[in-house]
N, C-alpha and C positions, 0 to 999 in steps of 0.2 A: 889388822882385824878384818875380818869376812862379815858378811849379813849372816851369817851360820850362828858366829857369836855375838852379836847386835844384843842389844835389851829392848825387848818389846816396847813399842809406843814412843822411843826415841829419835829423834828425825835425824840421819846422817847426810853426808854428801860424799857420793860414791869417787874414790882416789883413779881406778881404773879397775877394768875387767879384765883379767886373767886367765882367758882362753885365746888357744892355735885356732879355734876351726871358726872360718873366715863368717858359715853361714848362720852360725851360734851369735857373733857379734853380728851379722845385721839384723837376726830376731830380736837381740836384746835392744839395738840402736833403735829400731820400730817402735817396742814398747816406751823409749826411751830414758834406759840404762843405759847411759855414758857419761865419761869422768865429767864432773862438778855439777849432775843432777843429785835431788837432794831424794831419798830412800826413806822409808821408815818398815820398819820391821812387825807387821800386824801382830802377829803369833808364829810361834813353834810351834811342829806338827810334829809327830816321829818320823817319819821320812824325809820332811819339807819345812819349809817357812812359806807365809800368807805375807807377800809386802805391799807396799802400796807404792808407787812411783807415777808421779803427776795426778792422771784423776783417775786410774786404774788399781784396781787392787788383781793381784796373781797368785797363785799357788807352785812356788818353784822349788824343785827338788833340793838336795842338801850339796849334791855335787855342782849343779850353778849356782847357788850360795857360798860356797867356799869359792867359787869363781870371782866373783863380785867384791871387789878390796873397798872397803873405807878406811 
């Protein structure tokens, strides 16, 4: 499953992200999106999801949410 298909308000813990490009993983490693941090899924947008990961909340597209395995 992806954060694309999460349910809102449920707190996961991310398996691994599933992107080639090297600079993609260290913006996510930043925000600190890597495997066995815990994600929650704020809301579905039509383009995006709103998550929350540690004490940030983001606005990421639909294409780095299918990126994002839990």
């Amino acid at each position: 499953m992806n954060v694309k298909e999460a349910i809102e308000g449920k707190e996961y813990v991310i398996s691994r992200v599933a992107t080639d490009d090297e600079e993609l993983n260290s913006f996510l490693f930043s925000l600190g999106c890597y495997s066995g941090e815990t994600i929650t899924v704020v809301s579905h947008l039509k383009g995006s999801c709103i998550v929350s990961i540690k004490d940030g909340r983001y606005n990421i597209d639909n294409q780095l949410a299918e990126a994002i395995l839990l």
